[in-house]
DODREN-237901 format. One record per residue (C-alpha): residue number from 1; chain; z, x, y. Coordinates in steps of 0.05 Angstrom, whole numbers, plus 32768, in hexadecimal, padded with zeros to 4 digits. Last residue first. Example, Ala and Ser with C-alpha at 12.3 -4.5 7.8 and 13.67 -1.06 7.14 Angstrom:
# DODREN-237901
num / chaine / Z / X / Y
2 / A / 808F / 8111 / 7FEB
1 / A / 809C / 80F6 / 7FA6
***
This chain:
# DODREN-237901
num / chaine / Z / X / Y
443 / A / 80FD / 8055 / 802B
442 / A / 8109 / 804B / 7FDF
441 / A / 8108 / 8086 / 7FB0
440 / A / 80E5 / 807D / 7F6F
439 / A / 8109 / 807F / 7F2C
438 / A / 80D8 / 8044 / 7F15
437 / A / 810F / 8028 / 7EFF
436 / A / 8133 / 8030 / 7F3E
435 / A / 80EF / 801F / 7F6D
434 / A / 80F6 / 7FDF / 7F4B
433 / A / 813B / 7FCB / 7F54
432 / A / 8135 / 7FE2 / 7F9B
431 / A / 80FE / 7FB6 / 7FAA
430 / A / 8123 / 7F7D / 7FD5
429 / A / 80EE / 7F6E / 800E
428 / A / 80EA / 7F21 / 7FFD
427 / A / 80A4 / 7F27 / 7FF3
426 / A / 80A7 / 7F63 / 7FBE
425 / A / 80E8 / 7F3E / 7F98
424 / A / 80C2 / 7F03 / 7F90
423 / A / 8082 / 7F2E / 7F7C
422 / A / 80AC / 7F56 / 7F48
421 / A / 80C4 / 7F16 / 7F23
420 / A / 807A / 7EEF / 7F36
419 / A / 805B / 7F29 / 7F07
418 / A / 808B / 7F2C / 7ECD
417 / A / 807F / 7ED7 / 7ED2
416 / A / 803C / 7EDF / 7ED0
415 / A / 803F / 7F18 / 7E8D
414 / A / 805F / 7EE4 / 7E60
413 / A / 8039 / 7EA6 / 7E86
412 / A / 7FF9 / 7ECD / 7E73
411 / A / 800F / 7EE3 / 7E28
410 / A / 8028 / 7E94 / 7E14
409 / A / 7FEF / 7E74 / 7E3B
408 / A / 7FC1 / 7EA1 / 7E13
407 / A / 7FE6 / 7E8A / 7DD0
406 / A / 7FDB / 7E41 / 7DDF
405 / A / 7F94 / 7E4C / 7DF4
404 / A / 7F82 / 7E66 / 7DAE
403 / A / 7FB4 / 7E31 / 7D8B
402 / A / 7F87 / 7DF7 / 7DAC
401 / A / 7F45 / 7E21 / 7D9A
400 / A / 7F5C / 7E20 / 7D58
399 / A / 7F74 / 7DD2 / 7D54
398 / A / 7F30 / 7DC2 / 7D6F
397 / A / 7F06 / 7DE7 / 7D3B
396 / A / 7F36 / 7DCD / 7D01
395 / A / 7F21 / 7D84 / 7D20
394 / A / 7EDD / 7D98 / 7D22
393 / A / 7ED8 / 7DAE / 7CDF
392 / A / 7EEC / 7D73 / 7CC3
391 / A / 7F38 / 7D59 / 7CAB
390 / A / 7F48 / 7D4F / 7C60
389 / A / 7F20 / 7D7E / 7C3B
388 / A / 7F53 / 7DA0 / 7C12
387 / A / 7F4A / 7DDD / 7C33
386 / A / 7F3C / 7DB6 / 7C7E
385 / A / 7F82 / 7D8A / 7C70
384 / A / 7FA4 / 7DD7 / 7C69
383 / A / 7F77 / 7DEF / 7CA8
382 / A / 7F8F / 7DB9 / 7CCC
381 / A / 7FDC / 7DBF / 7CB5
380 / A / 7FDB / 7E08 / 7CCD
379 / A / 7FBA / 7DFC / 7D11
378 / A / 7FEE / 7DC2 / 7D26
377 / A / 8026 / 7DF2 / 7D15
376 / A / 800B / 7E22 / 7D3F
375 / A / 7FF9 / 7DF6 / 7D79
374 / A / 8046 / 7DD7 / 7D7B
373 / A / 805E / 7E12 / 7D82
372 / A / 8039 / 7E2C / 7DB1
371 / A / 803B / 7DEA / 7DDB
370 / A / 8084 / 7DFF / 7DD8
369 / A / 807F / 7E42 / 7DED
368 / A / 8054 / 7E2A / 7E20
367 / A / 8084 / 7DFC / 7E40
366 / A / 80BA / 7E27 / 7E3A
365 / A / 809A / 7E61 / 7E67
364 / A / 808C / 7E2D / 7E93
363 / A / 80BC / 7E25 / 7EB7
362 / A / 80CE / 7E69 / 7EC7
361 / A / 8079 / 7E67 / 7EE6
360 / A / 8093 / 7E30 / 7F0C
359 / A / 80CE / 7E5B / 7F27
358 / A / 80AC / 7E96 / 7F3C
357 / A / 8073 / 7E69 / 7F5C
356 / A / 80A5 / 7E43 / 7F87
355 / A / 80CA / 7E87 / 7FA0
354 / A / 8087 / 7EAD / 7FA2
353 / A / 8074 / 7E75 / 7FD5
352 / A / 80AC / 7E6B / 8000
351 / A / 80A4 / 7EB3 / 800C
350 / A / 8067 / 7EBE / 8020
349 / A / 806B / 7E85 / 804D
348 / A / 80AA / 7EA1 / 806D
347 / A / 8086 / 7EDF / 8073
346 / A / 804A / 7EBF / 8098
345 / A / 8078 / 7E9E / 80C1
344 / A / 8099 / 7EE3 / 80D4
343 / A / 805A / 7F00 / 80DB
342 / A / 8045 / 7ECF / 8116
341 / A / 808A / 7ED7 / 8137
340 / A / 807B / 7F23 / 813B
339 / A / 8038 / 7F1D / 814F
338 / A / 8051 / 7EEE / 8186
337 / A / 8081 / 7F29 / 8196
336 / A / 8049 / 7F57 / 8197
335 / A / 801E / 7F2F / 81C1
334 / A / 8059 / 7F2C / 81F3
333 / A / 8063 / 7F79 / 81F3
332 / A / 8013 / 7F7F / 8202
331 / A / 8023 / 7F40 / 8240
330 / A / 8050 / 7F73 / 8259
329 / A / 8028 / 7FA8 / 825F
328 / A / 7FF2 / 7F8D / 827B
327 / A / 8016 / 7F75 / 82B0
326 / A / 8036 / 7FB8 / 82B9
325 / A / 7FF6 / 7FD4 / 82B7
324 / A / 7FDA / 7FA9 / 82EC
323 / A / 8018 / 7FB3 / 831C
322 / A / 8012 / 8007 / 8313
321 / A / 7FC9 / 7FF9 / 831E
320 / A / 7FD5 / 7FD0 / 8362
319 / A / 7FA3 / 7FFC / 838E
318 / A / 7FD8 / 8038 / 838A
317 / A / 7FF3 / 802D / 83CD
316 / A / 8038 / 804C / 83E3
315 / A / 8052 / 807A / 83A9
314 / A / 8085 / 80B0 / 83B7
313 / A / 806E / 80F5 / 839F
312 / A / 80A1 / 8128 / 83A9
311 / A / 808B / 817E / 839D
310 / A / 80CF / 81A5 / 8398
309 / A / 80C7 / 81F6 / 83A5
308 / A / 80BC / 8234 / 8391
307 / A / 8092 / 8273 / 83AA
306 / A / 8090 / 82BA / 8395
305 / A / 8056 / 82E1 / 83B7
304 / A / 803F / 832C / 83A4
303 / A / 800F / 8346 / 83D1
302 / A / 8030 / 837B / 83F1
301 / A / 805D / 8394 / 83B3
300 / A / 804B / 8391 / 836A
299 / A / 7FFF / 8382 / 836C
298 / A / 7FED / 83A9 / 83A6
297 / A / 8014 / 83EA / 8389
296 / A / 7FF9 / 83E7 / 833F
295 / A / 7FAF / 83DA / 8362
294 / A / 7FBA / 841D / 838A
293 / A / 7FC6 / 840E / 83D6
292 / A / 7F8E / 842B / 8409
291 / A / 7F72 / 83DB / 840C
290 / A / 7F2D / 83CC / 840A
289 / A / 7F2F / 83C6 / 83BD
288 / A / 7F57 / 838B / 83BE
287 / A / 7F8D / 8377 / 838D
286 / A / 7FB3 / 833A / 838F
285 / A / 7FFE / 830E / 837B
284 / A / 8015 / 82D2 / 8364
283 / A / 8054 / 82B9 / 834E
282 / A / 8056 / 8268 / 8354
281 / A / 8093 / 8236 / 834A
280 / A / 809F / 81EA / 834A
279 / A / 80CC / 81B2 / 8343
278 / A / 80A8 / 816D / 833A
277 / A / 80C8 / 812B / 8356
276 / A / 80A6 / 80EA / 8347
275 / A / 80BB / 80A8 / 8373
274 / A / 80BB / 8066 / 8352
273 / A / 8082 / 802A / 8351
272 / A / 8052 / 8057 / 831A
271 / A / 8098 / 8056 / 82F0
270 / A / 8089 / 8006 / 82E3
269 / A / 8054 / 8021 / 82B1
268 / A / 8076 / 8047 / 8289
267 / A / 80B7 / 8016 / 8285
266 / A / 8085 / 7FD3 / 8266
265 / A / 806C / 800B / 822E
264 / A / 80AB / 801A / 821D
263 / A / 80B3 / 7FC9 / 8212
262 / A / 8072 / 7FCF / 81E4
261 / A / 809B / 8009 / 81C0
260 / A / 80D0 / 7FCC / 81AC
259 / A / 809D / 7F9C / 8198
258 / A / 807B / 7FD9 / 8177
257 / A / 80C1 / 7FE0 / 8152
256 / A / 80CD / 7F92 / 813F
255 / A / 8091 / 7F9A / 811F
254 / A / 8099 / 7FD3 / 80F0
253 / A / 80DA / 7FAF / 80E8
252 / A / 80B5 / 7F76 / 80CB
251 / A / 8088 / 7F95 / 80A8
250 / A / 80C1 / 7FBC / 8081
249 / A / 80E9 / 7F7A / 806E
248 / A / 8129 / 7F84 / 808E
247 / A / 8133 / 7F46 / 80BD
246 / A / 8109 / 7F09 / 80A3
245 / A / 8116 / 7F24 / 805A
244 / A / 8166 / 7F1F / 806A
243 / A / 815E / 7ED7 / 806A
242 / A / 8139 / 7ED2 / 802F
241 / A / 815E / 7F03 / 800D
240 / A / 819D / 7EDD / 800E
239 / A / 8180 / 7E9E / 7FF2
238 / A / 8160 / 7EC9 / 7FBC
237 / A / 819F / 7EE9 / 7FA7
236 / A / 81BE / 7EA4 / 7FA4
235 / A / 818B / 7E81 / 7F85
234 / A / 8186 / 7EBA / 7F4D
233 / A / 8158 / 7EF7 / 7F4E
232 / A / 8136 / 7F14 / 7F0C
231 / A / 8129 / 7F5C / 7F21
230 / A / 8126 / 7F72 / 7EDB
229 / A / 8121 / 7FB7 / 7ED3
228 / A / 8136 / 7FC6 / 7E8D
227 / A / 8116 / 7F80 / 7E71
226 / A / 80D5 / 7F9C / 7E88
225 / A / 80CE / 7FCE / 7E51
224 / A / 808D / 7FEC / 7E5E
223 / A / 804D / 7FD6 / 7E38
222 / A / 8021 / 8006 / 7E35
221 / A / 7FDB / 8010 / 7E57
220 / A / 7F9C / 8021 / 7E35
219 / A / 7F6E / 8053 / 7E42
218 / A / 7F1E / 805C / 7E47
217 / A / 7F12 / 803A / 7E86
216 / A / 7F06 / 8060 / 7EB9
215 / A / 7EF6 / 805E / 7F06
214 / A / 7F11 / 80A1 / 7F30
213 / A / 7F53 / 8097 / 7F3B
212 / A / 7F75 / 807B / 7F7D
211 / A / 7FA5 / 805F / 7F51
210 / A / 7F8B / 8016 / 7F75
209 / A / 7F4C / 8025 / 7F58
208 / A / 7F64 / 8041 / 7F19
207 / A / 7F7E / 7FF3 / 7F0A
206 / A / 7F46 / 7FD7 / 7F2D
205 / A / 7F13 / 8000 / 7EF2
204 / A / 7F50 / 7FEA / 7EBC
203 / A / 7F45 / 7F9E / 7ED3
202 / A / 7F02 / 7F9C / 7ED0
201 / A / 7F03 / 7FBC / 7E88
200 / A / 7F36 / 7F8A / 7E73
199 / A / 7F02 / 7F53 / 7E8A
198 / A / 7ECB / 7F72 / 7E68
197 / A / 7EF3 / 7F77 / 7E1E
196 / A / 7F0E / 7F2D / 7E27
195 / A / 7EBE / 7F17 / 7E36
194 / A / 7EA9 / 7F3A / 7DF1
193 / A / 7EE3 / 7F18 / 7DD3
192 / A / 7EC7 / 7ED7 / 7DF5
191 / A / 7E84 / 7EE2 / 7DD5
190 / A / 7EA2 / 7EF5 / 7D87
189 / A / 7ECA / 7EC0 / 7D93
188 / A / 7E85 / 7E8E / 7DA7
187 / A / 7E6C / 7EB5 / 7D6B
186 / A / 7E96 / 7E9D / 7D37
185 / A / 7E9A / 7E58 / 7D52
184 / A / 7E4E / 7E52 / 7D47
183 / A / 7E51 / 7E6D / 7D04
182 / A / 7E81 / 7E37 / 7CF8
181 / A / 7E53 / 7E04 / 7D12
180 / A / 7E17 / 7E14 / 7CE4
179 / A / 7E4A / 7E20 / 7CAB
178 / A / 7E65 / 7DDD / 7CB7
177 / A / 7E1F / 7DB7 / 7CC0
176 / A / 7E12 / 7DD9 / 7C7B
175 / A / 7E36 / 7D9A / 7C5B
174 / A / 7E76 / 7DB6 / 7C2E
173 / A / 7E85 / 7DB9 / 7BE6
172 / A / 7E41 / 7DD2 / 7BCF
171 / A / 7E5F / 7E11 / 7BB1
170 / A / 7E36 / 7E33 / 7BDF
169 / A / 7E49 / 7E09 / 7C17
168 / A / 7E96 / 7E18 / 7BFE
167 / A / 7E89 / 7E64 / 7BFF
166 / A / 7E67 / 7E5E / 7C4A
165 / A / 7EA6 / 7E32 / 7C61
164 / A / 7ECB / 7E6A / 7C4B
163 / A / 7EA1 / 7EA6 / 7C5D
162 / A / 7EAA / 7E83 / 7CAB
161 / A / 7EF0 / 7E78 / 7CA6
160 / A / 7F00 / 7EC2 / 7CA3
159 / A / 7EC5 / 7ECA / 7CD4
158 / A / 7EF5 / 7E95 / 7D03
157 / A / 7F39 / 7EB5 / 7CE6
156 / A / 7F19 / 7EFE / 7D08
155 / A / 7F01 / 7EE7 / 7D47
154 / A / 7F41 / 7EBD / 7D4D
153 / A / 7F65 / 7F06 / 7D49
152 / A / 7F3A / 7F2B / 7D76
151 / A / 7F43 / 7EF5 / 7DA1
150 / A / 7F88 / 7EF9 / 7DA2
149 / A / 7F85 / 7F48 / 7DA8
148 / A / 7F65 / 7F44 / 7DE2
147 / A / 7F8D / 7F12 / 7E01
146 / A / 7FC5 / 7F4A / 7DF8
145 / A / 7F94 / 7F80 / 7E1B
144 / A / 7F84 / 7F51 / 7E56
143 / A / 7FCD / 7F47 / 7E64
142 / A / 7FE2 / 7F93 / 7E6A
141 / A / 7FA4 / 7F94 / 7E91
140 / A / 7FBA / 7F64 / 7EBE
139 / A / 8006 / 7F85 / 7EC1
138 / A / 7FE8 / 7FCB / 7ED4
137 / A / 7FC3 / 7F9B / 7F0C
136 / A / 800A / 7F81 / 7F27
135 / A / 802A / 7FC6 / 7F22
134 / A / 7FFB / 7FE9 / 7F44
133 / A / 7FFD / 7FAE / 7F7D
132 / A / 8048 / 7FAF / 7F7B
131 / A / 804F / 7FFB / 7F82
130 / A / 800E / 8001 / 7FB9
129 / A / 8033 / 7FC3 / 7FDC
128 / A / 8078 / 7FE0 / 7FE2
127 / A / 805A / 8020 / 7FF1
126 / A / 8033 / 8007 / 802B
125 / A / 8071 / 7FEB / 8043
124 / A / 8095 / 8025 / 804A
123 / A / 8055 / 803F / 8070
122 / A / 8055 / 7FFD / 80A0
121 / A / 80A8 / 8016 / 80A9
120 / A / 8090 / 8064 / 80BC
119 / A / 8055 / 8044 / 80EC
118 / A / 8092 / 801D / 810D
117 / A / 80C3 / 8057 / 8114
116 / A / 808D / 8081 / 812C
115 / A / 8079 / 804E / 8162
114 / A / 80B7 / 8047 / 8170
113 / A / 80C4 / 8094 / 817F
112 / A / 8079 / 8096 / 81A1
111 / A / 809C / 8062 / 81D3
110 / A / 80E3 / 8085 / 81E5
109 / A / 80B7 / 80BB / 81F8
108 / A / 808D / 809C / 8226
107 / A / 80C8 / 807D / 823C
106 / A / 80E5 / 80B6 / 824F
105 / A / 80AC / 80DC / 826D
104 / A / 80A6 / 8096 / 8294
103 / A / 80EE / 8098 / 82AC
102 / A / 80D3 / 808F / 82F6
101 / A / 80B2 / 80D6 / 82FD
100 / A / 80F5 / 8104 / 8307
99 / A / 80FE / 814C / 8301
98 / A / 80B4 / 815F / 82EB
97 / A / 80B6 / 81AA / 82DC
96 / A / 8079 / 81DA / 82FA
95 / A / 806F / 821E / 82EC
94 / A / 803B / 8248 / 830F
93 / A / 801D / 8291 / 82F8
92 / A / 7FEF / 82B6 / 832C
91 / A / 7FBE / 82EC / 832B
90 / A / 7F85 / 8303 / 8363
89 / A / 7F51 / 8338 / 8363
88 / A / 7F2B / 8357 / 838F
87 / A / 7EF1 / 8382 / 8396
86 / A / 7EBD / 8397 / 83CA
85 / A / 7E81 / 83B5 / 83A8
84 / A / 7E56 / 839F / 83F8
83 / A / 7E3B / 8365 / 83CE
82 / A / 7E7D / 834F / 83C0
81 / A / 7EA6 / 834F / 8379
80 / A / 7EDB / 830F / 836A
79 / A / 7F0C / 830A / 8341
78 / A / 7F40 / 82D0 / 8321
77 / A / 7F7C / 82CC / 82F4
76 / A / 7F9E / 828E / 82E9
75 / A / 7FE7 / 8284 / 82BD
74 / A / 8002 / 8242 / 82BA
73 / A / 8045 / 8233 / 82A0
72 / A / 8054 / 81E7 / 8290
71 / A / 80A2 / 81D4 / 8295
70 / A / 80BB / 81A9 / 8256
69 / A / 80CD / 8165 / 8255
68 / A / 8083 / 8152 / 824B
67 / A / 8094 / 8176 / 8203
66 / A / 80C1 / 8140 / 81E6
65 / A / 807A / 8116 / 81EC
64 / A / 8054 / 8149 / 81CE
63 / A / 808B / 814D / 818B
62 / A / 8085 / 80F7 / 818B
61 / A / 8035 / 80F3 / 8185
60 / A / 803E / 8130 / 8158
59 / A / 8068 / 80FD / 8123
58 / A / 8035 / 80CE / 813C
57 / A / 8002 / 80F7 / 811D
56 / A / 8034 / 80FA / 80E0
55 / A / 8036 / 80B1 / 80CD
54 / A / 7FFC / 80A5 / 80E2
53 / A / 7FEB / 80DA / 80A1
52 / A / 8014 / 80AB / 8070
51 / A / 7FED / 8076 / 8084
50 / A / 7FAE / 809B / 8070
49 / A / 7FD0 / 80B2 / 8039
48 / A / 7FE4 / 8066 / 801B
47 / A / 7F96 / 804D / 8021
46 / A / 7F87 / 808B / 7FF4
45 / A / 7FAB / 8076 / 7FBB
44 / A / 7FBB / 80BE / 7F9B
43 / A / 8000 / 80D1 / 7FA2
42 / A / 801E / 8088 / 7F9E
41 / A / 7FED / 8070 / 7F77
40 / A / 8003 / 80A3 / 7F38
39 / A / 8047 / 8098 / 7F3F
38 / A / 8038 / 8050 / 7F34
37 / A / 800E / 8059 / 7EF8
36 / A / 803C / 8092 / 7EDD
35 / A / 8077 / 8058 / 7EDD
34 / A / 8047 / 801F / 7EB8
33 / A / 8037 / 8054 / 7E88
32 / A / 7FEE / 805F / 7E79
31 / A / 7FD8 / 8074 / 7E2C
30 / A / 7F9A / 809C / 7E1E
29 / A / 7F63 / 807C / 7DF4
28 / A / 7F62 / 80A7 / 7DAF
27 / A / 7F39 / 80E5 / 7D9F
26 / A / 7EE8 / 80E2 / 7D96
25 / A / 7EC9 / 80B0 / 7DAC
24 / A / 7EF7 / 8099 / 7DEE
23 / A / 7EF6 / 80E5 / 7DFF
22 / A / 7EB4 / 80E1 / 7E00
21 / A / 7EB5 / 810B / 7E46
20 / A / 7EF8 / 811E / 7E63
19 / A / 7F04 / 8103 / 7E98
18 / A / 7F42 / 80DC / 7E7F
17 / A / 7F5D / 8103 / 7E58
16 / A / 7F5B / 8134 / 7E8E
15 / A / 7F88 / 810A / 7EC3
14 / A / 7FB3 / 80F7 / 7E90
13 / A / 7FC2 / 8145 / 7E7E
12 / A / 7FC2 / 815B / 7ECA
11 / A / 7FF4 / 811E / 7ED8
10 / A / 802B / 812F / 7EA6
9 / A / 8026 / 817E / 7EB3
8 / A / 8028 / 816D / 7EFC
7 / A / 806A / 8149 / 7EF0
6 / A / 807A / 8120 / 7F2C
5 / A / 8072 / 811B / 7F7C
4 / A / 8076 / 80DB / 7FA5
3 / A / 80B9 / 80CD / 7FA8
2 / A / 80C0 / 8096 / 7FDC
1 / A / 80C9 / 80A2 / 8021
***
């Protein structure tokens, strides 16, 4: 299981920040490390404890199954008082151990142990999820607050613009159709910023969300290092994984267990055909006030009784329920292999798909950088032609809002390809580079 404790001190202090009333007003938005994130869902997201707790009611699932091997002891105690004040009283303790029922105690057992083992991989891969899920909306916000800063930025150069063009009108060196539309441009940024702002507010509330935090916004996130965890996988590695995903990925297993506990299943039911031998043993004893013996006497000597013996069942007609349950049976442990076969293509999809989106998103990392480039460069000669009056408005306008979406492709394909590195690795199953940096332990 992965570590799912860490520094109280750490989490008390974030966790009062950020409930603290006007704490946004009056001391500084408190910071949100990538690694406290994920610690953070792993001991609070309440989807993870309630898979956590099968875990452990099959964990008693498997202790009361161990237990069937066990005798029973019985211990019954009766009296009864007549009309004519006649009294008696009767005791007896019985034992009874089952010898042989047709290996169904076995299986039984055999089956809550799978079952466990299958409910213990689904939790493994809970984690996996919670951990790339955290991760993957810590990286959205981590996005949203670098766009925000871009269009703080182009708000800033278009009201920059804007008491330029508004100089030059004055000066009666340009029509007042370019202030008009520059005051337009300044507030469509000033609109979009406002959009930026609500969007990284979204993302924050899902963010906590998936923590399992109460919903808050006033923080910010920082950037971790990501070039100290890579999981960047080559062909090779991810060749190899893709194979060994079908086999080890947690889900799988999980799967491959209830197939397993299905066949249990299949055993308990075909003991209802087999003989079932108990052994058993009864001490009783009475008291009766009509006899002269005191009730110390009756109990310990004439009426005590000691009997034990071997009870066997042998089963002739049961109205064909053993044969309808092993049918039933059966065709359960043949649903879960289908369900088994039907994951497995799902997996393949999944994986397919993270391997062609991983490596479209690598190329275009140097696709962007170069419309980048080429955006920037087209923005400074437009607003050098604009100065001297060589280009219009428009033209400036459209070489802006073409270095604008430039430097968002730049940030999203930055943080996408961070994103589809981890998700490769999530689909294929191989998250022990992850879990590392995170200094988490993997299951």
């Amino acid at each position: 299981m992965y570590l799912r404790t860490f520094s109280a001190a750490l989490f008390t202090l974030f966790f009062l920040v950020l409930t603290s009333p006007g704490q946004c007003v009056t001391q500084a938005e408190p910071v949100l490390a990538l690694k406290q994130a994920v610690r953070i869902a792993l001991k609070h997201n309440p989807s993870l404890a309630q898979q956590a707790n099968s875990v452990e009611i099959n964990k008693i699932s498997v202790s009361q199954q161990q237990s069937n091997f066990y005798p029973d002891l019985d211990a019954t105690l009766s009296g009864q008082d007549s009309a004519q004040n006649d009294f008696s009283l009767s005791t007896q303790l019985t034992s009874t151990l089952n010898l042989f029922n047709g290996f169904a105690d076995s299986a039984a057992l055999k089956n809550a142990e799978l079952e466990l083992d299958a409910v213990q991989e689904s939790l493994t891969r809970e984690q996996q999820s919670l951990v790339f899920e955290t991760f993957s909306n810590f990286v959205q916000v981590l996005t949203s607050q670098a766009l925000i800063q871009v269009k703080e930025k182009n708000l800033e150069e278009n009201r920059k613009l804007l008491e330029q063009i508004e100089t030059f009108h004055q000066a009666g060196r340009l029509p007042l159709s370019d202030l008009y539309q520059q005051q337009a441009e300044t507030k469509q940024a000033q609109l979009e910023l406002m959009e930026a702002q609500q969007s990284l507010s979204d993302n924050k509330l899902l963010l906590m969300q998936t923590m399992g935090m109460n919903p808050m916004s006033a923080y910010r996130v920082a950037e971790p290092d990501f070039d100290s965890w890579s999981v960047v996988l080559t062909d090779a590695e991810i060749a190899s994984l893709r194979v060994m995903a079908l086999d080890e990925r947690a889900d799988l297993k999980a799967q491959q267990y209830q197939i397993e506990a299905a066949g249990q299943q299949v055993l308990q039911a075909k003991a209802g055909q087999l003989p079932k031998l108990d052994l058993f043993a009864k001490l009783s004893s009475g008291y009766s006030s009509l006899d002269d013996e005191t009730f110390s006497e009756q109990l310990r000597d004439d009426s005590l009784d000691a009997t034990i013996g071997m009870s066997l069942t042998i089963p002739i007609f049961d109205r064909h329920l053993t044969r309808n349950e092993m049918a039933k049976a059966k065709i359960a442990q043949r649903n879960e292999q289908l369900t088994l076969k039907q994951k497995k293509l799902q997996v393949g999809l999944e994986i397919e798909q993270a391997i062609q989106e991983y490596r479209t998103t690598q190329q275009q990392v140097d696709v962007v950088q170069s419309k980048l480039i080429s955006a920037r460069q087209s923005l400074q000669s437009y607003e050098e032609r604009y100065r001297v009056g060589a280009s219009t408005l428009v033209e400036l306008t459209q070489a802006r809002t073409e270095y604008v979406t430039a430097v968002f492709d730049q940030i999203e394909v930055k943080y996408n390809l961070i994103t589809q590195e981890v998700a490769l690795a999530y689909y294929l199953g191989n998250m022990k580079p992850l879990f590392a940096a995170f200094e988490l332990e993997n299951s």
